[in-house]
Every structure is written in C-alpha cells, then in structure tokens.
N, C-alpha and C positions, 0 to 999 in steps of 0.2 A: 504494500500500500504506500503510496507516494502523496508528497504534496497535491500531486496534478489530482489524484483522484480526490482528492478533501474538495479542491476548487472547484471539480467540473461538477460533484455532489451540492456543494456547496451554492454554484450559479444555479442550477436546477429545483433546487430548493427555495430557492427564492422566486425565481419565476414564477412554481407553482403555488407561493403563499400569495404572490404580488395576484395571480388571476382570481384567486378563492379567497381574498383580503383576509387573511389570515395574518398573526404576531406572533413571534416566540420572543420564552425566555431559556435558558439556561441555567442549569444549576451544576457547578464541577467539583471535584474535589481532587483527584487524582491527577485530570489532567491539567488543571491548573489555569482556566479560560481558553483552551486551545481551539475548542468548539466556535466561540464567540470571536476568536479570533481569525477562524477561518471565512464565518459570517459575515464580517463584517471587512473584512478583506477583498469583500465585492462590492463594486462602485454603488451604490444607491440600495444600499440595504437598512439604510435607517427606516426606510415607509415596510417593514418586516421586523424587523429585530428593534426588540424594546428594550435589554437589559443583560447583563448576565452576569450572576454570584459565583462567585469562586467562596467556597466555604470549605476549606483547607480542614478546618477542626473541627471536632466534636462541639465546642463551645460556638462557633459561625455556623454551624447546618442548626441546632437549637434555636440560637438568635437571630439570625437571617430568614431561616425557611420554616421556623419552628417545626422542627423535628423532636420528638418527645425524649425526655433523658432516659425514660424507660426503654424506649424501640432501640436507641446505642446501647443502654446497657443490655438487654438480653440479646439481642441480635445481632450488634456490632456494626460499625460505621461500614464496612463493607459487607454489604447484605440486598438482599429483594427487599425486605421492611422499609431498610434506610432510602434506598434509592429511590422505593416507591414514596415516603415521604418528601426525600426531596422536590421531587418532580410536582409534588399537589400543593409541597407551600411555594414555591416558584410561580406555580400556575396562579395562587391566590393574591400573593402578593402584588404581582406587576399586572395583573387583571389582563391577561395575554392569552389568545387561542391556543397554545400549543408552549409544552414547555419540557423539557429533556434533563435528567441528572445523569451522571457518573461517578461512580464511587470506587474504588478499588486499587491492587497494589502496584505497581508500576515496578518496585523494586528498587538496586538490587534486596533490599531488607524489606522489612515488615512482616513476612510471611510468618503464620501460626499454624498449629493445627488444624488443618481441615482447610486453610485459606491460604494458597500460595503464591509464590508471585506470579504476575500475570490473570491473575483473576478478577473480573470487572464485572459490575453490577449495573443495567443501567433500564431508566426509565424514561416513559416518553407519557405524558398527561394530555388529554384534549380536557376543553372547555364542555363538550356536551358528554363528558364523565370515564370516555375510553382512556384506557390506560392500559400500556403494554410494560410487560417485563422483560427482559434477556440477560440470560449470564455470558459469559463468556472467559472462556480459559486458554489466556494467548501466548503461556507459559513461559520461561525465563527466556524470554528473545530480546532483551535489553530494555534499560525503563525508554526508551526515545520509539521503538518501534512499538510496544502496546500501548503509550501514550498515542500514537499515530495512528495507528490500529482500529483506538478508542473513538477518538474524533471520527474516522470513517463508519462507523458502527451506528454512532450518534444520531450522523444524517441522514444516513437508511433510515433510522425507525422513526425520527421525524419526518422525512420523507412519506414515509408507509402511513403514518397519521394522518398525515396533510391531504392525503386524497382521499379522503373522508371513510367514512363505513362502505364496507362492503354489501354487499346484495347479497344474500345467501345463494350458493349455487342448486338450482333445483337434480332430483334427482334425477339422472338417467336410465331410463329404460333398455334392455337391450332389446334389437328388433326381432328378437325371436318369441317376446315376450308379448310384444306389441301384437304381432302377428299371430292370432289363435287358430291353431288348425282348426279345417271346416273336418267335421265327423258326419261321415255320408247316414244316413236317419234310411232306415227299413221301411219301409211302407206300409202301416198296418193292414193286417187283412181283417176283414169283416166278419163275422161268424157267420158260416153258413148254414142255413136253416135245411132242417132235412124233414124232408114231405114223408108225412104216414100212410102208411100202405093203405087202401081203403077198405073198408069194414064190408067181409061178406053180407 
C-alpha cells in the first residue's frame, strides 16, 4: 500500500461525499491524524471534512470523544468497544454524517497478550445509526507500513459507508426450480354401466 493509493482512495472519497453532501470526522489514535491528513491533502476538501481528533491516550479518547473509563478498562484502548466508541462520540461531537476511528498497535512495542503488534481496530459510524466494525492483523511489518496500511483500510470503510445502505439482494431461484415439470394426467375413464340380462 502506497501513498498513491491513500490519494486516489482519498480523491474518490471525497467526490462521493461532495455528490451525497455528506461530512466526516475522524477519530485516530495509532495513526496519529494520518487519515485527516490524507483528507485533506486534497485541494477542496474543506466542503467534506469537518475535523479530526487525534486522541493519542486513554485520558483524550475519555475527554475528547467520551469514551467510558469502564469500556478502557475492561476492554482496552485497543479493542471493537473502544473503537466503536470512538467512532459514535466523533460522530456526536462534530454533528458530521460519517465519522471513522483507529485504535491499535503500530509497534515496535506495546504488544500484550492476546494483542500484538500490528493489530488494528477500526470503526466507521453513519449519522442514520450504521456502524461497521473491522479488525485487522497486519503483523510486525514495521510501525510506518501498518500505520499506512491503517489509513488505506480507513477509506475503504468510509468509502463502503458513504454509498449508503445496501438493498438487500433478493433471492435466487434456480431455473430448474422455476421451471415445474408438466406431469402428463390419465384420462379418467367413466364407469361403465353394464345392462341386465332381461327377465324371462
């Protein structure tokens, strides 16, 4: 994953909020604003992009996006809870259609059990209540590429937001099923009536 692809994610993302007047915000913590960075490293992205928090610690994702001290402490700053918090007070705060977090380890440290490096959380909120989740596990491939990695991830699932609800797809029939054999039908036959002999 390259610069090129953050930008050309990046320009496409915008076009499509700029047709469906849509606004994002961002919420990061891993990568450090690189999302909003990328964002706004497109000529006329201010009429889209409304803001972006970088909330580095435990004490900025609380105070900034109020994130509960309980969901960090049982769950941990790098988590589906956390990220999905972030992404709903981002959304509430900057009163924005569409708003994305990232939470997780970059490296080289951090790692715990069960949480290693490379392991990224990340959420993407709409205003009419969708909300997606995704993990992702881009393992020890240096903090600069799952940092890079992260941002392209971002704009997929903002993107994938952005174009609204899906239509559920109906189901498919197959044409054998459609297609009922005809069952050839017998002909009933009629009873036939048998004449009595006549009476001497």
């Amino acid at each position: 994953m390259s610069g090129s692809d953050a930008r050309a994610l990046s320009r496409s993302l915008l076009d499509l909020c700029r047709m469906r007047k849509l606004t994002i915000a961002t919420a990061e913590s891993c990568t450090g604003g690189l999302v909003a960075g990328a964002l706004t490293d497109i000529p006329g992205s201010s009429d889209v992009i409304d803001r972006g928090f970088v909330t580095y610690s435990n004490d900025a994702k609380r105070m900034m996006l109020g994130v509960k001290a309980t969901t960090l402490a049982t769950f941990g700053a790098v988590s589906k809870e956390t990220a999905t918090a972030m992404a709903i007070g981002a959304l509430e705060k900057a009163g924005v259609d569409l708003a994305v977090s990232i939470t997780g380890i970059a490296g080289p440290g951090g790692a715990t059990p069960g949480k290693p490096v490379g392991l990224v959380h990340f959420a993407v909120a709409a205003r009419d209540g969708r909300i997606l989740h995704r993990e992702c596990r881009f393992g020890a491939i240096g903090r600069s590429a799952v940092r890079q990695r992260s941002v392209v991830e971002a704009l997929r699932m903002l993107t994938e937001l952005a174009r609204g609800p899906q239509a559920p797809a109906k189901p498919r029939r197959d044409a054998t099923s459609r297609l009922r054999p005809r069952v050839a039908r017998t002909a009933r036959r009629s009873p036939v009536k048998r004449r009595r002999p006549p009476r001497a």
